[in-house]
MMTF fields as JSON, N, C-alpha, C and O atoms, coordinates in Angstrom:
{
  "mmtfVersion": "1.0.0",
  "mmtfProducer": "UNKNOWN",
  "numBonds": 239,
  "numAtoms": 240,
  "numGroups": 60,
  "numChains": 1,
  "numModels": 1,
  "chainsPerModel": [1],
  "groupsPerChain": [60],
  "chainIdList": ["A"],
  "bondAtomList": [4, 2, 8, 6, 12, 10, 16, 14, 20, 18, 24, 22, 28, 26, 32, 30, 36, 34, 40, 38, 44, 42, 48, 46, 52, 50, 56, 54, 60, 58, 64, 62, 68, 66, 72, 70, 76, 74, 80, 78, 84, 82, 88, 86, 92, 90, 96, 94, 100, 98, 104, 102, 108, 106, 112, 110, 116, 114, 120, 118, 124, 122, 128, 126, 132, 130, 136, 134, 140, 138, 144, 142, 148, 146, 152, 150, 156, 154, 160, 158, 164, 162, 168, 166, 172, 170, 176, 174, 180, 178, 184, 182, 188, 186, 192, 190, 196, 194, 200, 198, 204, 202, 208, 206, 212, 210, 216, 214, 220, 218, 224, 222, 228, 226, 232, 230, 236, 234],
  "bondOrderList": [1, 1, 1, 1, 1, 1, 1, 1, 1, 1, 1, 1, 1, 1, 1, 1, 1, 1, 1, 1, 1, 1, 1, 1, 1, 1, 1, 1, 1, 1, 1, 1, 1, 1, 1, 1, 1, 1, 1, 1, 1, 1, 1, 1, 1, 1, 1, 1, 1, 1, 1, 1, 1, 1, 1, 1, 1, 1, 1],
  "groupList": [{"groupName": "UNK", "atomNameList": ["N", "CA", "C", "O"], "elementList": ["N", "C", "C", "O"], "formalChargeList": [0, 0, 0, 0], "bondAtomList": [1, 0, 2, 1, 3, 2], "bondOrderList": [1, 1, 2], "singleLetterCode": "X", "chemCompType": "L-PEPTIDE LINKING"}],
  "groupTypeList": [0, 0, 0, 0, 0, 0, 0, 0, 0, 0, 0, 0, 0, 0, 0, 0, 0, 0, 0, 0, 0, 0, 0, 0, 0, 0, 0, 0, 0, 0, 0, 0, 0, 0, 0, 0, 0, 0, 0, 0, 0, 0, 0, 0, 0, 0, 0, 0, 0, 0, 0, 0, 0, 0, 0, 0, 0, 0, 0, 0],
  "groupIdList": [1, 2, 3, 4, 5, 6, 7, 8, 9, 10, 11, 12, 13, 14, 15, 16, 17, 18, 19, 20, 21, 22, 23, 24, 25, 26, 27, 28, 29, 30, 31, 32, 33, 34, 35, 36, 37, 38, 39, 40, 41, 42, 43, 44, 45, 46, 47, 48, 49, 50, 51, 52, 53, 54, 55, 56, 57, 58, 59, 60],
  "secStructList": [7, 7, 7, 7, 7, 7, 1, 1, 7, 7, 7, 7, 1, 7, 7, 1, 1, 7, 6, 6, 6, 6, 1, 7, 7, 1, 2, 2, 2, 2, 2, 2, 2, 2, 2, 2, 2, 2, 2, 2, 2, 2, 2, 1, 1, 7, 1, 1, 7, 1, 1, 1, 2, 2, 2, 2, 2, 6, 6, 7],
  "xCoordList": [18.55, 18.341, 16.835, 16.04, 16.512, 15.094, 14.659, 15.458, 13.245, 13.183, 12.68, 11.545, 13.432, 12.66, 11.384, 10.702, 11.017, 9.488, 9.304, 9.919, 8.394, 7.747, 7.128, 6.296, 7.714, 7.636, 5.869, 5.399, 5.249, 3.898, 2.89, 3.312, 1.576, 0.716, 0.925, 1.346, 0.566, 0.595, -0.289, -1.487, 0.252, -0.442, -1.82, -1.877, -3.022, -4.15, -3.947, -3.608, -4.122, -3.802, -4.937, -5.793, -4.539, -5.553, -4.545, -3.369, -5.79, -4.995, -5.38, -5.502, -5.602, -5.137, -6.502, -6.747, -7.715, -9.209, -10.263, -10.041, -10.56, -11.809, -12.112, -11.956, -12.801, -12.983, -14.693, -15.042, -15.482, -16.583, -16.282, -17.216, -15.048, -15.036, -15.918, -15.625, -16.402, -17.34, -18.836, -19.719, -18.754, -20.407, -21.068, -20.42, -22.432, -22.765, -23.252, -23.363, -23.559, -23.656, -25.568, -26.138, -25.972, -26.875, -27.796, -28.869, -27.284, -28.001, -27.615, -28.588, -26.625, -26.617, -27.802, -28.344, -28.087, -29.182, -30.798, -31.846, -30.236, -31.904, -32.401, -33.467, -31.318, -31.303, -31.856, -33.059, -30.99, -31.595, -32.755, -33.504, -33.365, -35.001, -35.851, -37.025, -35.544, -36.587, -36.855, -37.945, -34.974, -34.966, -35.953, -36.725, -36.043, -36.6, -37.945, -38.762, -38.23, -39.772, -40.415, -41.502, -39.597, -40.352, -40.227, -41.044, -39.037, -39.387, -40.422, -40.997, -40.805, -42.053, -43.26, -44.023, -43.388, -44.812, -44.912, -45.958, -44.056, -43.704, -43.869, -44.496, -43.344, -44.052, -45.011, -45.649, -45.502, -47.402, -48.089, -48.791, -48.126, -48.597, -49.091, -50.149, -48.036, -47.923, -47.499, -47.364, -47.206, -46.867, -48.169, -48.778, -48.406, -49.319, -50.793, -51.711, -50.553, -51.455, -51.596, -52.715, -50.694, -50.377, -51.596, -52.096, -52.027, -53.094, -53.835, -53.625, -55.126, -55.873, -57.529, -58.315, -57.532, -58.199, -58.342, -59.456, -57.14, -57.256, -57.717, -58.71, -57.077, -57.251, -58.56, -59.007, -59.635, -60.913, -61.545, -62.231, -61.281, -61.626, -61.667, -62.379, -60.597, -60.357, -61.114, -61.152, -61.706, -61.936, -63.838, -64.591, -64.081, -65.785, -65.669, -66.619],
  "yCoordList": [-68.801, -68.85, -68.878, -69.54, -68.056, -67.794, -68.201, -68.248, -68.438, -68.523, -67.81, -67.47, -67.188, -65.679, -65.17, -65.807, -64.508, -63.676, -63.829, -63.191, -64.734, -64.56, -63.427, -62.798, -62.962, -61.622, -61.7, -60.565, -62.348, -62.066, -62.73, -62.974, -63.031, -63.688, -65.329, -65.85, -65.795, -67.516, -68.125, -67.859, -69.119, -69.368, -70.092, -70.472, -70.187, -70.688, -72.036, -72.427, -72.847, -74.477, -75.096, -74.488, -76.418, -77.469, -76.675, -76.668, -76.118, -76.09, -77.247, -78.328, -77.307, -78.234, -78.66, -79.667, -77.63, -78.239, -78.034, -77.234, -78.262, -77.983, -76.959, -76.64, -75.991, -74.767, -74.741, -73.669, -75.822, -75.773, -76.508, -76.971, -76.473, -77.006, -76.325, -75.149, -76.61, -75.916, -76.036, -76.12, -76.006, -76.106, -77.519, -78.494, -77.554, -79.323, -79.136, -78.187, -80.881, -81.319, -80.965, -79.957, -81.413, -81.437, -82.598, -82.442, -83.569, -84.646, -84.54, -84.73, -84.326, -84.032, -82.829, -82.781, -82.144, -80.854, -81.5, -81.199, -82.789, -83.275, -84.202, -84.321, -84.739, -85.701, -85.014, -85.107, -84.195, -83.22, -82.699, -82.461, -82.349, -82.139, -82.896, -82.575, -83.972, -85.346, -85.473, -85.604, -85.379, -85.669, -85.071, -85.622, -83.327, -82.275, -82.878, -82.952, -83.253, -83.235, -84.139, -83.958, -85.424, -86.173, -86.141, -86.493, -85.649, -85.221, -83.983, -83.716, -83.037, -82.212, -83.255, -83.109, -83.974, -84.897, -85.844, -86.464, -86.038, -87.253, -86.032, -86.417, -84.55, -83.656, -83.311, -82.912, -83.442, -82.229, -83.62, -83.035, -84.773, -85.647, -85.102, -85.075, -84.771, -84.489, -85.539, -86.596, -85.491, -86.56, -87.137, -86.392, -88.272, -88.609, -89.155, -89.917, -88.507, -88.952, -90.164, -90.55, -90.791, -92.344, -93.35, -93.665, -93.799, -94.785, -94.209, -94.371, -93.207, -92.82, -93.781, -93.944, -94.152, -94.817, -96.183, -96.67, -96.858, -97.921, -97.514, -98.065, -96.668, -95.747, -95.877, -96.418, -95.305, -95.614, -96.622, -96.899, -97.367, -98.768, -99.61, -100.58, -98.953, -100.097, -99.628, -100.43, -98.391, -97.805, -98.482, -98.331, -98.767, -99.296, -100.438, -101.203],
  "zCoordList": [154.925, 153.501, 153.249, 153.916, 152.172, 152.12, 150.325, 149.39, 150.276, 148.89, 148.372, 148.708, 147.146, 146.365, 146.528, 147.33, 146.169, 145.91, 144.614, 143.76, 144.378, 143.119, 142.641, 143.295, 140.868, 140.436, 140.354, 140.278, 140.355, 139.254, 140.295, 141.425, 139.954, 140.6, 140.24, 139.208, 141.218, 140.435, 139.839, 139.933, 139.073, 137.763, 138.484, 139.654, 137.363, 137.467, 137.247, 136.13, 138.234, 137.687, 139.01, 139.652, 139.055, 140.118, 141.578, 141.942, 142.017, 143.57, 144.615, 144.038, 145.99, 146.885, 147.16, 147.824, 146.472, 146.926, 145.559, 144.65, 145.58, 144.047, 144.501, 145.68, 143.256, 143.341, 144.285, 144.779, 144.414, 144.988, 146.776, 147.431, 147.217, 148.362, 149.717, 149.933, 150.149, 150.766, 150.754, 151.608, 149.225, 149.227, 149.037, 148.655, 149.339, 149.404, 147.918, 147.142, 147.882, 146.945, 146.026, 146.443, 145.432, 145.172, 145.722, 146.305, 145.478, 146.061, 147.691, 148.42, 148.227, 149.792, 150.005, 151.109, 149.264, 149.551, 149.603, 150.174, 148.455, 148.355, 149.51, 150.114, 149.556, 151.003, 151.982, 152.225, 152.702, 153.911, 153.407, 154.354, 152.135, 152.654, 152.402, 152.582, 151.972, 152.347, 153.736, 154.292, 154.535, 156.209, 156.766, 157.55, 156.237, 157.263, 156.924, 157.842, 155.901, 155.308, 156.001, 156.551, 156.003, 157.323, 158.62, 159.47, 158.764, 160.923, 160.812, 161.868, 159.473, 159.586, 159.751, 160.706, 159.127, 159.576, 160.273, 160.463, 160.656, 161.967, 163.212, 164.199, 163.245, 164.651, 164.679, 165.654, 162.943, 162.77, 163.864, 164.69, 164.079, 164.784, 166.219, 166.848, 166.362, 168.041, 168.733, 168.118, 170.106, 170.815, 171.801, 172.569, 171.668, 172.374, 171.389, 171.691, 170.333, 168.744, 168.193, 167.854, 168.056, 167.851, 167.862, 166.782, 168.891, 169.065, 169.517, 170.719, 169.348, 169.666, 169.761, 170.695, 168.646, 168.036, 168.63, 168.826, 168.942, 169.855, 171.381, 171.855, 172.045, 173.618, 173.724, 174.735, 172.478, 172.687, 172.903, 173.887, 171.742, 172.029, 173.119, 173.381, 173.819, 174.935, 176.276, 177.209, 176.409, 177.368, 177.095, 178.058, 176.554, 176.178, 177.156, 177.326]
}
């Protein structure tokens, strides 16, 4: 036993996900580029940059 074929297309109503499922949010978008923005200036550093300033000091 099978259930008919609906004659027509189906109606426009709430389906099972919001029509934006998929895409992020706005504030999730702003978030991640604060993130990127500071692991960008936390690498422009370099590694090894940190206490330079002291390294000297101590070597006098």
């Amino acid at each position: 036993m099978s259930a008919p074929t609906p004659a027509g297309p189906a109606p426009d109503g709430p389906g099972l996900q919001p029509p934006d499922f998929g895409r992020p949010s706005p504030a999730l978008l702003e978030r991640a580029v604060r993130g990127y923005a500071r692991f960008l200036t936390d690498s422009a550093a370099g590694p090894g940059d940190y206490d330079q300033a002291d390294d000297a000091a101590d070597m006098r």
